[in-house]
N, C-alpha and C positions, 0 to 999 in steps of 0.2 A: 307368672313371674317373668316367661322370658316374650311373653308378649311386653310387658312393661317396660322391660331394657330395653327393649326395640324401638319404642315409642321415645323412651330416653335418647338412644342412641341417635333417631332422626331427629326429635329436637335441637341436641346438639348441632349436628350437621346443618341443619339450617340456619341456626344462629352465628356458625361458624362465615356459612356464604352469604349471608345475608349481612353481612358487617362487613364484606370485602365488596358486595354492591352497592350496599350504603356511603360506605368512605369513597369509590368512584364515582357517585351520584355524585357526592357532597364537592371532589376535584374538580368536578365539571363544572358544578353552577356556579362555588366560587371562582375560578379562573374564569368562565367567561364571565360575570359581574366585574371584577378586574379589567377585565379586556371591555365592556361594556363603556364604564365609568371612564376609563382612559381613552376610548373611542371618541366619545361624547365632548370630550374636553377638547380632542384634535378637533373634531367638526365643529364646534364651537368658537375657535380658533378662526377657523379659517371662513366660517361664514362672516366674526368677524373681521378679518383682514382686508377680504370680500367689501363689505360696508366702510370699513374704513378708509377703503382707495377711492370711492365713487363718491363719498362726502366729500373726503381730502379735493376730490377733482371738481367736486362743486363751488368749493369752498373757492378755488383758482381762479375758478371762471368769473365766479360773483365779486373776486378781486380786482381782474385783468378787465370784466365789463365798467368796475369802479373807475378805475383808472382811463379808460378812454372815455366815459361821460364827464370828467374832473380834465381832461385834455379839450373835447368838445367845448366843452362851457368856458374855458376860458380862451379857445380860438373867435369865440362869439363875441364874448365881453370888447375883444380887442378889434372885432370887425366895427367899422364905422358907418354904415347901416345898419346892422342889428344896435348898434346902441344908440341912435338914433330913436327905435320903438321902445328902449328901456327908460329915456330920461327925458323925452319931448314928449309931452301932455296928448299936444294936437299935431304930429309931421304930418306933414306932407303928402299927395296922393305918389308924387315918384319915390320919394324916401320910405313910401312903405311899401310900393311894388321893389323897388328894387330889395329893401329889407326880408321879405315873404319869398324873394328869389333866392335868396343866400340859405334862408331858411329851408327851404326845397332842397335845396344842392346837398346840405351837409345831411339831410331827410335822407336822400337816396346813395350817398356814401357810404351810408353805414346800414345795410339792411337789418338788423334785429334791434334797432332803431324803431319803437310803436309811432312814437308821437313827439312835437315837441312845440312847450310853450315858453312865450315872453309874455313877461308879465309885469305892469305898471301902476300902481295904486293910483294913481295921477289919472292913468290916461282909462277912456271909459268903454274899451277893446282888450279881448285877449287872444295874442296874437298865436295861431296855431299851426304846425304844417303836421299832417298826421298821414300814414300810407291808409287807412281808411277813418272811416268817421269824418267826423265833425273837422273841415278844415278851414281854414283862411281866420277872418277878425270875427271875432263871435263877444259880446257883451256877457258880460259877468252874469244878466240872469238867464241867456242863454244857452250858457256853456252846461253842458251834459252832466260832464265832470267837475261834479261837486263839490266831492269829495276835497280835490286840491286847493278851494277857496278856502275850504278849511283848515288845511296844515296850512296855507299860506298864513292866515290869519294866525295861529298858532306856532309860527317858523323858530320860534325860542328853542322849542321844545327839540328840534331837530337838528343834528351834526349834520353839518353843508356836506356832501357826498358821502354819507352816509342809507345805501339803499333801502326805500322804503316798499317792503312788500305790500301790494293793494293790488284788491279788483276794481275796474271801472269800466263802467257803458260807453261806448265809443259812438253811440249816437242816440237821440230821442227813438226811434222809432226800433229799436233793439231789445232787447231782452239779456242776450247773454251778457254776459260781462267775462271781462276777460285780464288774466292774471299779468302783473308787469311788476318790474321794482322802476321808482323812483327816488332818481336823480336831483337833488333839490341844490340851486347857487344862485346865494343873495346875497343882495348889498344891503344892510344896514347900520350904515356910517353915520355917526348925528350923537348930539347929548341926548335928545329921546329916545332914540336906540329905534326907530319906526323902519319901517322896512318899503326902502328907496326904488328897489327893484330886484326882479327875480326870473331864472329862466330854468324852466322842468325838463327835463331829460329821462322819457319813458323807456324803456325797453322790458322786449318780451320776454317771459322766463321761457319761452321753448328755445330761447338760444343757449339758456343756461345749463335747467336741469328740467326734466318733465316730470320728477318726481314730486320736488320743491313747492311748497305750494298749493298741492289740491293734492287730494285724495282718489283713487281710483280702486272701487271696491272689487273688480276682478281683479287686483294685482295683489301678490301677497305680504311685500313690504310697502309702511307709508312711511313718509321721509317729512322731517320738521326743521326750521330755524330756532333757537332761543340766541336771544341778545343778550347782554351780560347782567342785565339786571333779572332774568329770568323767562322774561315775556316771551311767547306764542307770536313768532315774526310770519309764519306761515302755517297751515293747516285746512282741513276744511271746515265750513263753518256746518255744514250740511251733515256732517257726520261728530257731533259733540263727545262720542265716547272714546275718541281719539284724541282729544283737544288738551294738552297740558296746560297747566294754570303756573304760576309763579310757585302757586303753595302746596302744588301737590309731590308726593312722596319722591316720584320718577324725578321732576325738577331739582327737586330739595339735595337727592346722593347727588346726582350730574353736575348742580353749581356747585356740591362740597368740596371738587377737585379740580386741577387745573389740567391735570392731562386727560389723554382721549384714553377710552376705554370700551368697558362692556359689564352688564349685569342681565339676571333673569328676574323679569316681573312682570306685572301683568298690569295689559293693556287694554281697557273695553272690554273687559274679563277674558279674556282669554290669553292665556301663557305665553310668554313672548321675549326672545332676545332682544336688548336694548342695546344699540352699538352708537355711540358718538365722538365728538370730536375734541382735541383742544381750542381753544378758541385761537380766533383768528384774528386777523391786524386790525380787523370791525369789531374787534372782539363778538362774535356771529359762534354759534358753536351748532354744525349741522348733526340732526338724531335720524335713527332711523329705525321704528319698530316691524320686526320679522317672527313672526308666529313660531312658539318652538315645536309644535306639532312637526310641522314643515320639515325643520331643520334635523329629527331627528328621525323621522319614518322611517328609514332603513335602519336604525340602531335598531328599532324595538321591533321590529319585524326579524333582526338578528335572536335578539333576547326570547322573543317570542319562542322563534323555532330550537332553542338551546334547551327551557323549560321541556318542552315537547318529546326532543333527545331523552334526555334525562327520566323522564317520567315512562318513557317508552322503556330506558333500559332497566329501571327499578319495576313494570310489571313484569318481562321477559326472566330478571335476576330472578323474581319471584316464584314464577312458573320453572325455574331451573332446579332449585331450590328444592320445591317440595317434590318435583322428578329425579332428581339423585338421591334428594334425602331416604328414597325408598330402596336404593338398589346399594349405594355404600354403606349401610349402618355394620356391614358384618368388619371392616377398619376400627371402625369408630370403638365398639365393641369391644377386641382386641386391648385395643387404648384401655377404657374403661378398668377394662380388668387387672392389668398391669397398673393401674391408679391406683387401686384394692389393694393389689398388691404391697406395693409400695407406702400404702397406709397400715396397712396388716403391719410390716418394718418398723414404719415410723414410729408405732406404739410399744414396739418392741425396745427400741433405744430413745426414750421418752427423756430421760436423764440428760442426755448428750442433745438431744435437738432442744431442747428447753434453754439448757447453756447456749448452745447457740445463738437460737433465736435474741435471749436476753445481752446477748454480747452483742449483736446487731445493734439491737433497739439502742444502745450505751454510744456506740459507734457511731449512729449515727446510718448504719447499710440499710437499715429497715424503717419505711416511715411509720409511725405510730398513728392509727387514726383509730377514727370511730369503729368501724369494722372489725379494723384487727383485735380489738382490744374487746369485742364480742367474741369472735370467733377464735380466735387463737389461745386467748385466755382459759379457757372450759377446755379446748383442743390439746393442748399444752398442761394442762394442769396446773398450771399460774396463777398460784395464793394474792399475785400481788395488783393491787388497784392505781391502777394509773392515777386516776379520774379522781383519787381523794389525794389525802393531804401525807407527803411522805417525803424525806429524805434519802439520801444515796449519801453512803460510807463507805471509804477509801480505804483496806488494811495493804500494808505493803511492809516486805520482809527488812528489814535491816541488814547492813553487811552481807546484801545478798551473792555479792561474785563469790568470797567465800564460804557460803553458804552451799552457792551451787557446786561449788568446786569436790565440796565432800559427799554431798547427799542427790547429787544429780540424778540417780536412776531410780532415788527416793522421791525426786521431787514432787511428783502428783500425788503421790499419799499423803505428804505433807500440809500440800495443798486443801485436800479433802481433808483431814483432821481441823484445820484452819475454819475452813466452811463450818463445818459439823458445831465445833466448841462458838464460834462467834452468833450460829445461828442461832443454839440453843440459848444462849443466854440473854441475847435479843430478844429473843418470841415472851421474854416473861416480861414483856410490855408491850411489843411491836408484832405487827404482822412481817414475815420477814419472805426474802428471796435473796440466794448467794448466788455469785459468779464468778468463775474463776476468768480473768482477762488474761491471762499470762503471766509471763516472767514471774515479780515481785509481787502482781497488783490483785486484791481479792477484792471485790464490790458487796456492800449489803445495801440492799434495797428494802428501805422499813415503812410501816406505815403505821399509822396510830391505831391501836388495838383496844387497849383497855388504861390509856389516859386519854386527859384532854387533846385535841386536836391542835392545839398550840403546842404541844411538847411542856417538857420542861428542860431547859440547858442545861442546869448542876444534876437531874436527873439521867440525861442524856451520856452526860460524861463520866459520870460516875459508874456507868454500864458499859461504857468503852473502856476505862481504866479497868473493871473486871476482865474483859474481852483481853488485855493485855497483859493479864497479871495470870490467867488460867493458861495463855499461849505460852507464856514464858515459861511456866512450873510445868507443865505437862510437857511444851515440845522443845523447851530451853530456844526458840525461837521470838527472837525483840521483833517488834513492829510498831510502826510508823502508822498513825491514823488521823483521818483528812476528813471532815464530813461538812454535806454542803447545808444553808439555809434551808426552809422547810418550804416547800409548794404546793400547789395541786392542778396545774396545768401540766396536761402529757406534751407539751409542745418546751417544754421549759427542761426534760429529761436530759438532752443531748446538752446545751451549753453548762448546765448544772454538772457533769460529770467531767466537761473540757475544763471546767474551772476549777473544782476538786483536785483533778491531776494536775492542773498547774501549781494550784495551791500547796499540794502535795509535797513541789520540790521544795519549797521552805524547808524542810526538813536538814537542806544544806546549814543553815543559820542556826535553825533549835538542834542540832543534834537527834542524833537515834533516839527511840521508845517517844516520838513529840505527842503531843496533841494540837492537833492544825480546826480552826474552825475556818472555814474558806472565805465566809463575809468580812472574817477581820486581816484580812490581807487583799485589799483591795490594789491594783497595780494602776499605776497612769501609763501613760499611750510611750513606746520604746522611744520615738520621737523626740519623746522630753530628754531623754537620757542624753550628754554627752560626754563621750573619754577623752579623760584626761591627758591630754599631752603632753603635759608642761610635767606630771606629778609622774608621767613614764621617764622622760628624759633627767628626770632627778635620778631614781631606780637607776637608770642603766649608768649615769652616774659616778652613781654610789657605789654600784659591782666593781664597776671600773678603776675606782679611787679604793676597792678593800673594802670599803664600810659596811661591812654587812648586816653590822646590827641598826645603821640606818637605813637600808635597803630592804631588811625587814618592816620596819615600821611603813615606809611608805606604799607595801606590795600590801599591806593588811590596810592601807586607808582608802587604797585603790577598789581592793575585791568590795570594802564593805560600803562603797557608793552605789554598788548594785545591789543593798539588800530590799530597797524598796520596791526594784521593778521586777518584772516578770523574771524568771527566768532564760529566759533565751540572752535576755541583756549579762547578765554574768556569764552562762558560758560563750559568748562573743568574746568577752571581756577577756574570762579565763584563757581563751584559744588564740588572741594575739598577744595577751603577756609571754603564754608558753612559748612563740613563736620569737618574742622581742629577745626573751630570756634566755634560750636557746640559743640563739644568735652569739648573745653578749658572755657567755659560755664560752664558747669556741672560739672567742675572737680572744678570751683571756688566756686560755687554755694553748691556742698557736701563739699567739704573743709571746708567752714566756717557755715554750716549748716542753709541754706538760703534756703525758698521755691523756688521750679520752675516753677511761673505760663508760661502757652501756649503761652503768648503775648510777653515774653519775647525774645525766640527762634524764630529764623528767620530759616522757612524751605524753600527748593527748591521749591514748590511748590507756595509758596507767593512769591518767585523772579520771579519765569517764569511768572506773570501777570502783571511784572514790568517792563516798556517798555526802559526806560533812565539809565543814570548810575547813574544821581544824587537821582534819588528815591530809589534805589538798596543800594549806600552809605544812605543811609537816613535810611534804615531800619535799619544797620547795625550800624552806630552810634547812635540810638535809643539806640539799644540793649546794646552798650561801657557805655551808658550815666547812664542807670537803673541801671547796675548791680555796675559800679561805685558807684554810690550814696547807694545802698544799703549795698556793702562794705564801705564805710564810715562809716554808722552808726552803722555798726556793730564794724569792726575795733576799733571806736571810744570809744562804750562801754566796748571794750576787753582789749585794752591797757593800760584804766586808771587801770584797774583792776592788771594788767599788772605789771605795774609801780610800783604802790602801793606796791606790797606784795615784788617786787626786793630792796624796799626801805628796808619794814621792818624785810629781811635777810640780809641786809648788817648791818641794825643797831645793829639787834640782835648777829652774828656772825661775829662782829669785830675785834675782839682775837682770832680766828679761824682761823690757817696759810692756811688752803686749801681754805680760801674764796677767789673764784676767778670766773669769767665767765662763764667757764664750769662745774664749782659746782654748780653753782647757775644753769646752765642751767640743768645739773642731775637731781638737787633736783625738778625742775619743769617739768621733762621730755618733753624739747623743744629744739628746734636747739640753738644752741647759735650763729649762724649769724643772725639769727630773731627775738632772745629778745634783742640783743646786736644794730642790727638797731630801731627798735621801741625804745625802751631806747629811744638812741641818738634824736630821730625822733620828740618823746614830751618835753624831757627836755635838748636837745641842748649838754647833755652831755654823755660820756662813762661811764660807767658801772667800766671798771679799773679805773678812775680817779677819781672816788665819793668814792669806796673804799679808795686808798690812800688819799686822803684830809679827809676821815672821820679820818681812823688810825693817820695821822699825827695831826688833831683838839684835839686828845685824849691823843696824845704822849706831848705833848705843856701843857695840865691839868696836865698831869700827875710831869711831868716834874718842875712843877709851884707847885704842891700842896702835891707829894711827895717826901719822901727819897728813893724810892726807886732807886739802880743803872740805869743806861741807859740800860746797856744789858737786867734787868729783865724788865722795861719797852716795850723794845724791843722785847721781847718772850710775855707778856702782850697783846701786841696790834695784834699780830700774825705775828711778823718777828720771823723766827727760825737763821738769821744769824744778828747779833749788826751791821758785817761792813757793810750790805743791807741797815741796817737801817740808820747808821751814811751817807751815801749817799746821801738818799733820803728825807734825812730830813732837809740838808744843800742843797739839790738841791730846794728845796719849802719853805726855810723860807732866805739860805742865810748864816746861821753860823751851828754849831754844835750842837750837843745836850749839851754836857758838856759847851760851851762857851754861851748857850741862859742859863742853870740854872745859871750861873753863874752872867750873866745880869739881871738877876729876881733876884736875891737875893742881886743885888746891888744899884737896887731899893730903894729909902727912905721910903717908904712905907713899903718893905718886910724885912730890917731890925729884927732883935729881939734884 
């Protein structure tokens, strides 16, 4: 036995160091592969940067050579000896020494200068000054250099100073031949387009580039031309598996782009950076293949000795390994047994770590896998199968703040009696598992027992209504229950019970004892939602103006635009009305100088214990109802007061031409839209119209009882204009003022 622990105990141990040498092994090789791959790219870089500057410089030079054999040829053209050899058939013996001297001169001016020919389809010499070979007048079957009878003959085909890469034998008795670009300037002026005359301009590429042009198998880069239509301008011909063609692959990326660059491919088989150019004013585009063996030998010789590292520290880790494994097992040991221990525990409170564990899994702290659901399941004693087909049910206590309030230090028994009656009554269909989540929230976890794996819905519910009707009679506790759609993926556990509990909060809308099925409370995204501004600012309003039984309505059309979303969108909702509403409280409250008792304000704090929406409106139209009735009687006592003294300024300054609304509202320093409706509000009538009926009851005394003129009565009552008056006096009695004294005084009565 206790050899066996022992053998445990160093296995462990091993597997312990041997996962700490592994995971350093594994830091190593990947950082350096990192550092490798990033190296590789620097060098890469910079080999091509490297290529890039010494084409670049080739490219210059094959320009800067263009351009003084394009200067050369036309200092020629305009010499009158040398064109003399271009357009006279048969000159002269002076006219072609002196011509073959000029020819020499400009020969030795310029040394990277090979050769140079005049040339006359006419005349039956071609005339040459070359620093070796073949020199002076030589006949066309003569001439060595063959080659050039032939682009002659061919000159269509060629851009006049357009450099043509060739080899050519510089004399019969020779062998090598020797690399040049030509220089080609002719004249072919005429309706037949024939070619009048022409002068070559060789030059050597060792002035150029020694790369250019020929191949050198001891060197480890070769260097190429392509011209813009793809062609092989230089190469060796000696070496063909270097030779690009128009149509091959290398060609094909390289013309697909306009600028310079770089790729890896392979050349004459073997791996190779390709670095070339953008084309040039020749449109000329110089390459240059470099072997990537080459290029990267010190990288892999890095790589190499890292694997090496590594492989050394993983046999050393090993031999470590099983050399301690032998001497510290009596720790490890220790461990073990206090693991015993602790499982010895564990079985002992199987109840509690079972809850646990299942309130994880719901939560979401524990991931459900394949494993766990082996080994924890049988471990734990957990009836319930992930892996088949099962639902999660949601019981939650009703009225739970004062629930808690009374049976607080009962609550867990509660709880359990919850569990105990919802289980048993479950199980006589479902396999079952209970969880208590806390506070309000009990969880049943069911699975298909002994019906179909589809469930049935009206069967389903019809065992929840028991579940509700047995909690009630037995623990006089209502409940709220939420249950989600049916699954059988263990991965689908966690958002199925986020959505339950949201679902759950429905319960604001249906009222206590609901029945919630979760799939039919589907929510769209809070996004969609917007509040209402326009339908607040009516609300606040409404307070403001009294109207509380419209202020009601519109706080009831407000909350119930959030019955389709989530919950979180209503209590948002709820938390800046309380916020708006509160406000507009106190604003009413200091306004008319009204105490502010505590009871009357509705804070967030007394909503969130408020389960339904009709208790929630309930608080709130509480609060509409108080402060109404308190503005009444306030109001009530202000107004009369109100009234009263608006009376006895109109009485008083009724010959007063400025008595008018906004006097009257001056002299009281108040709005005159709000003494002007209050007015109307208790005595049904305006404020202008009690003036006028008063001045005109005075104008009629007057009228009746003195001599005085109309107009001065007129200015009396407080008209400053007669015709204002004569208007408004026949508009409210009917006749004139002059034709009503007149009917008074014909009165039998008023008589004298």
């Amino acid at each position: 036995m206790n050899g066996k622990l022992m053998g445990d105990n160093r296995n462990l141990y091993i597997k312990l160091l041997l996962s700490t040498i592994l995971c350093t092994v594994l830091t190593l090789l990947v950082s350096s592969t990192i550092y490798y791959v990033n190296y590789r790219t620097i060098n890469l870089n910079e080999v091509y940067q490297s290529d890039l500057e010494n084409l670049t410089q080739t490219s210059r030079e094959v320009i800067s050579m263009t351009e003084s054999a394009q200067s050369l040829t036309f200092q020629m053209y305009r010499n009158g000896n040398i064109s003399k050899l271009m357009f006279y058939e048969n000159p002269d013996i002076y006219d072609t020494t002196a011509a073959m001297r000029e020819l020499s001169n400009y020969l030795n001016s310029m040394p990277y200068i090979a050769s140079i020919y005049v040339y006359n389809p006419k005349a039956p010499y071609v005339y040459i000054a070359a620093s070796s070979g073949q020199n002076g007048l030589m006949t066309k079957e003569e001439l060595v250099d063959q080659d050039i009878l032939e682009i002659l003959q061919h000159f269509q085909e060629y851009k006049p100073f357009v450099p043509i890469p060739r080899t050519y034998l510089k004399d019969a008795s020779g062998s090598k031949r020797s690399n040049i670009y030509t220089y080609l300037c002719y004249d072919a002026i005429g309706n037949d387009n024939e070619l009048n005359s022409a002068i070559i301009v060789n030059i050597t590429t060792d002035w150029i580039n020694k790369d250019i042009g020929k191949y050198r198998g001891t060197e480890a880069s070769n260097s190429f031309i392509l011209d813009n239509k793809g062609r092989t301008l230089s190469g060796d011909p000696l070496n063909p598996s270097v030779t690009l063609t128009p149509e091959s692959a290398i060609t094909q990326q390289i013309m697909s782009t306009k600028n310079a660059g770089y790729f890896i491919g392979t050349v004459g088989g073997m791996k190779s950076l390709i670095s070339y150019t953008a084309p040039d004013s020749l449109e000329w585009r110089y390459i240059r293949f470099t072997p990537y063996e080459i290029i990267t030998r010190k990288l892999n010789a890095i790589r190499t000795t890292t694997i090496y590292i590594g492989v050394s520290i993983l046999v050393v880790g090993l031999f470590i390994s099983w050399l301690l494994s032998r001497r510290l097992y009596i720790p490890i040991h220790r461990i073990v047994t206090k693991m015993k221990s602790l499982e010895s525990d564990k079985r002992n409170s199987l109840f509690t770590l079972k809850q646990d564990m299942l309130r994880k899994l719901l939560q979401g702290h524990e991931p459900l896998t394949a494993k766990w659901m082996r080994d924890k399941r049988s471990e734990l004693g957990i009836s319930f199968d992930f892996g088949h087909d099962y639902r999660i049910i949601l019981l939650r206590i009703d009225r739970f703040q004062p629930f808690l309030q009374k049976h607080l230090d009962d609550l867990h028994v509660y709880k359990y009696a919850i569990m105990n009656i919802s289980s048993e009554i479950a199980s006589q269909a479902f396999q079952v598992e209970t969880v208590d989540m806390g506070d309000d929230r009990t969880v049943l976890l069911i699975n298909a027992h002994n019906v179909p794996s589809d469930g049935d819905q009206s069967m389903l519910q019809t065992l929840l209504k028991q579940i509700q009707k047995a909690v009630n009679e037995l623990l006089k506790i209502s409940l709220s229950i939420t249950y989600s759609p049916q699954s059988s993926l263990p991965q689908d556990l966690v958002p199925l019970y986020r959505k339950i509990v949201e679902a759950s909060e429905h319960r604001l809308f249906l009222g206590a004892g609901c029945l919630i099925a979760s799939q039919d409370h589907p929510y769209p995204e809070t996004d969609d939602y917007l509040f209402t501004v326009e339908k607040e600012k009516r609300l606040v309003d409404a307070l403001m103006a009294g109207k509380v039984a419209e202020a009601k309505k519109i706080y009831a059309v407000i909350i119930e635009e959030t019955r389709p979303y989530p919950i979180s969108v209503f209590q948002a909702t709820l938390s800046r009305l309380t916020i708006t509403l509160s406000g507009v409280l106190h604003t009413i409250l200091k306004n008319n100088s009204l105490d502010i008792p505590s009871s009357l304000l509705v804070s967030r704090q007394a909503l969130a214990k408020l389960e339904t929406i009709e208790e929630i409106e309930a608080a709130f139209f509480e609060s509409f109802d108080e402060i109404k009735k308190r503005l009444d009687e306030k109001r009530s006592m202000k107004q009369d007061d109100l009234i009263r003294k608006i009376n006895d300024m109109i009485d008083l300054n009724c010959g007063n031409p400025n008595l008018c609304l906004n006097w009257i509202a001056d002299i009281l320093d108040m709005s005159p839209i709000y003494i002007s409706r209050v007015y109307k509000q208790n005595t049904l009538n305006a404020i202008v119209d009690v003036i006028n009926t008063m001045r005109m009851d005075r104008a009629k005394d007057l009228l009746k009882q003195s001599g005085l003129s109309v107009a001065e009565i007129a200015e009396k009552i407080g008209y400053t204009n007669s015709s204002y008056f004569y208007r408004m006096f026949k508009k409210n009695f009917g006749v004139t003022p002059t034709d009503f004294r007149k009917a008074e005084l014909l009165e039998p009565g008023n008589q004298s």
